[in-house]
PLY file of the C-alpha trace (Angstrom):
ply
format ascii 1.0
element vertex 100
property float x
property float y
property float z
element edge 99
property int vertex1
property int vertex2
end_header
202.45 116.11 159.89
199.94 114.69 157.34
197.68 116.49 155.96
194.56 114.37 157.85
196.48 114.68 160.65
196.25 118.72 160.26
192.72 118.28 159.33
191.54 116.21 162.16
193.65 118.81 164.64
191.86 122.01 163.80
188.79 122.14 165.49
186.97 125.24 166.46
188.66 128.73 165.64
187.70 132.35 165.59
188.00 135.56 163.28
187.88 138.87 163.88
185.29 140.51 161.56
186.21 144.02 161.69
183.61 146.81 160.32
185.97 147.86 156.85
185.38 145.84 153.58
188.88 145.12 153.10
188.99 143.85 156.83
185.57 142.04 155.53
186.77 140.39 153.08
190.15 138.84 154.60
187.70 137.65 157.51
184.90 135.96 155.09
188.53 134.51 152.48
190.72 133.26 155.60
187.51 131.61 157.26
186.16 129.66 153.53
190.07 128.02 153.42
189.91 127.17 157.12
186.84 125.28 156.58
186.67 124.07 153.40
190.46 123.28 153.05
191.03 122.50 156.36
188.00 120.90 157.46
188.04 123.61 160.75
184.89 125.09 162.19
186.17 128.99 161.96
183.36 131.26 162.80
183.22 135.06 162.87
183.08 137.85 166.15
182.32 140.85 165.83
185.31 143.14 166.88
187.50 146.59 166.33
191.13 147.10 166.30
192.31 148.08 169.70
189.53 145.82 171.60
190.11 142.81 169.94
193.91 142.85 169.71
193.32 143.45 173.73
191.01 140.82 174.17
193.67 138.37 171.95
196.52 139.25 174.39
194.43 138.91 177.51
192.17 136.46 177.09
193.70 134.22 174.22
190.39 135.12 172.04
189.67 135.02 169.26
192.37 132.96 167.44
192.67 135.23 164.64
192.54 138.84 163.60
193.06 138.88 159.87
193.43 142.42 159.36
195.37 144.54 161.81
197.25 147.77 161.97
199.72 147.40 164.38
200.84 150.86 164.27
197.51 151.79 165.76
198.44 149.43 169.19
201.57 150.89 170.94
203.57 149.28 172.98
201.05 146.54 174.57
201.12 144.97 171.23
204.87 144.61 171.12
204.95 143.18 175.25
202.03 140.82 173.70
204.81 139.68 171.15
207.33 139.51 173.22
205.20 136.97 175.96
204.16 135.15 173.35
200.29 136.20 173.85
200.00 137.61 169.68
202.15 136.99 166.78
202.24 138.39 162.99
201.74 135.67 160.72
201.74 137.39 157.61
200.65 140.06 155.42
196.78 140.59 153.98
197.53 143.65 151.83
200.81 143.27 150.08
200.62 146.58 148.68
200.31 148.36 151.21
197.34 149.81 152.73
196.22 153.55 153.87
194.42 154.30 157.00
192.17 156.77 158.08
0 1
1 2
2 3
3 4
4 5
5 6
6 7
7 8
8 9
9 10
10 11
11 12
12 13
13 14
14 15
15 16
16 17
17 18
18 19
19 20
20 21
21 22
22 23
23 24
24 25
25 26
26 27
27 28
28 29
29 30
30 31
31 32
32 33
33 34
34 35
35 36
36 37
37 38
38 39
39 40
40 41
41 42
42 43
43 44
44 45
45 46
46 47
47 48
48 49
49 50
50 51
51 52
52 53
53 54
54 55
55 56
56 57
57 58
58 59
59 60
60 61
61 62
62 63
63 64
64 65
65 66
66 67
67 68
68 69
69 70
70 71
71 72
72 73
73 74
74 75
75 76
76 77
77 78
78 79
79 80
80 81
81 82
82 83
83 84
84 85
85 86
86 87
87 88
88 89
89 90
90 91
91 92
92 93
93 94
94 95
95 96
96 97
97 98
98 99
């Protein structure tokens, strides 16, 4: 695929903007490359963890959640993975992070 071909294909997508700077601030970097690199229209919703992974398997909304713990999600995140509904496509924080 070309790359105007890639452009011209991404269209409308949606982040997660969770309520923790780090979270913040993979939303606000991941949505500048989608639209100025990409030419998308990525906007941000409002969300938490647990809800918006839900609403992601469910519902198919929003496209992306940039900054997840998937520790926190049980085993509704793995059946997500396993139908398809979710996937893991890569790591924000190679360090490492600590929760809680």
């Amino acid at each position: 695929m070309s790359a105007g071909s890639a452009h011209a294909a991404c269209g409308d997508i949606s982040l997660a903007l969770f309520s923790w700077q780090s979270a913040e601030a993979n939303a606000y970097v991941d949505q500048f490359i989608l639209n100025n690199g990409y030419g998308c229209n990525a906007t941000t919703v409002a969300g938490d963890t647990v809800p918006t992974v839900t609403s992601m398997i469910e519902k198919g909304q929003p496209d992306i959640a940039p900054s997840v713990v998937v520790t926190l999600l049980g085993d509704f995140y793995a059946k997500g993975v396993a139908e398809g509904r979710v996937s893991r496509i890569g790591t924000g924080i190679s360090d490492g992070s600590v929760s809680g």
